[in-house]
C-alpha positions, 0 to 999 in steps of 0.5 A: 500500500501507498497512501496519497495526501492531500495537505491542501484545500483543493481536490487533487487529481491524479494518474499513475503510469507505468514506466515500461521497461524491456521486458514491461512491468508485472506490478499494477496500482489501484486506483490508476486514477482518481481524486483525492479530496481536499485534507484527505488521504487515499490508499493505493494498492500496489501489486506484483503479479508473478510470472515466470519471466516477471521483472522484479523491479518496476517504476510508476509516475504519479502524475498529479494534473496541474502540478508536479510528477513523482516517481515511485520505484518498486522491488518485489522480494522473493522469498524461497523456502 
């Protein structure tokens, strides 16, 4: 889980976006869009979905619309045994 807040007096929206790399992305976020309401917070879901060939490592874009972008930088650890 990620939590998004909003410390101002103003809905933000905003939109994840995958930063693709060669061999894709195996994680996913929830809601990919949305709002967040003014001194509000919002949980966000994030997944990793195995596959044999899945990457381990994945980055999303947080873009908040007429504002800033921030990155968030993903690393599924597997545990054997």
């Amino acid at each position: 889980m990620i939590t998004l807040y909003n410390k101002l007096n103003y809905p933000a929206e905003f939109t994840w976006a995958p930063n693709l790399g060669e061999k894709g992305t195996a994680f996913s976020i929830r809601p990919a869009t949305g709002v967040v309401d003014p001194f509000k917070d919002l949980d966000c879901e994030v997944v990793w979905h195995p596959s044999f060939l899945a990457p381990e490592d994945g980055s999303f874009s947080l873009m908040i619309h007429s504002g800033n972008t921030l990155q968030l930088r993903c690393k599924a650890e597997v545990r054997t045994g």
